[in-house]
C-alpha positions in Angstrom: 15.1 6.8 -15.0 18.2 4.4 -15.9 18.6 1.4 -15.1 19.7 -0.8 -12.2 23.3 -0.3 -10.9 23.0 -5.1 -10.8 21.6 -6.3 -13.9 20.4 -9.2 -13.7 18.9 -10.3 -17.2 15.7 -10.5 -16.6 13.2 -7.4 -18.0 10.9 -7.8 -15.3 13.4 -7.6 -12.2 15.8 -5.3 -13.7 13.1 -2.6 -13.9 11.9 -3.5 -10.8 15.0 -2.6 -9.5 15.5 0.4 -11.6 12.0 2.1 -9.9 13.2 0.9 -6.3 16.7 2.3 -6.2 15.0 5.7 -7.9 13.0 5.7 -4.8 16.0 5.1 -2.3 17.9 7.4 -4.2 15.1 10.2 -3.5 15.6 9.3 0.4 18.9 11.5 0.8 16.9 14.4 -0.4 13.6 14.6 0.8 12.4 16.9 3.1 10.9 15.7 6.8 7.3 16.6 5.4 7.6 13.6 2.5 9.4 11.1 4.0 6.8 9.0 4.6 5.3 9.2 2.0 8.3 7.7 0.1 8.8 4.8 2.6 5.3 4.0 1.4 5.9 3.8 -1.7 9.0 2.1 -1.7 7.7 -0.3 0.9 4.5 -0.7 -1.7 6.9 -0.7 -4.3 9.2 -3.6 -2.3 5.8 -5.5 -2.2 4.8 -5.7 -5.2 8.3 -6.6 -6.6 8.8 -9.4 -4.0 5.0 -10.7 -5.1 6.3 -10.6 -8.8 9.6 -12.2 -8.1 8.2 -14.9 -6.2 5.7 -15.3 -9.4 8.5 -15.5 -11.6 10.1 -18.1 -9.3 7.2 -20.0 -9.1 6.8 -20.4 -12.3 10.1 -21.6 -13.0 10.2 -24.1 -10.7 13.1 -22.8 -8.8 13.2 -25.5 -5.4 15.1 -22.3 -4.0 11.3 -20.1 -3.6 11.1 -21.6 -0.2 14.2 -20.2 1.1 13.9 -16.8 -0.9 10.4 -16.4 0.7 11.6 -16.6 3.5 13.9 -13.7 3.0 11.4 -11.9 2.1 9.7 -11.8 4.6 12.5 -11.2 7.0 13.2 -8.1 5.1 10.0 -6.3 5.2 9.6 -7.6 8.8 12.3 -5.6 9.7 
């Protein structure tokens, strides 16, 4: 696997990134019979990087967690 195509610095989110865009990659060419099981992985995988994030965050004290939350949730709502 290499790594993210955005770096961002930070171990943690850059591998993060690294497993999801593998996964999104693998969307172009998976047959019908696995599809769904890939958009549950990546939307496990979007999950758990969006809990970790937020943790991150969190423990920073970034006052912009709110608002990224928020985001969050918007994305996997849609």
């Amino acid at each position: 696997m290499s790594g993210p195509s955005i770096v961002l610095g930070i171990a943690l989110m850059d591998e993060d990134h690294a497993v999801l865009e593998c996964l999104l990659t693998q969307a172009a060419s998976i047959d019908d019979a696995g599809l769904q099981g890939l958009l549950d992985r990546i939307e496990c995988e979007t999950r758990a990087h969006f809990q970790r994030e937020e943790d991150l965050m969190r423990d920073a004290a970034l006052t912009v967690l709110p608002c990224h939350m928020i985001q969050h949730e918007l994305f996997l709502g849609q």
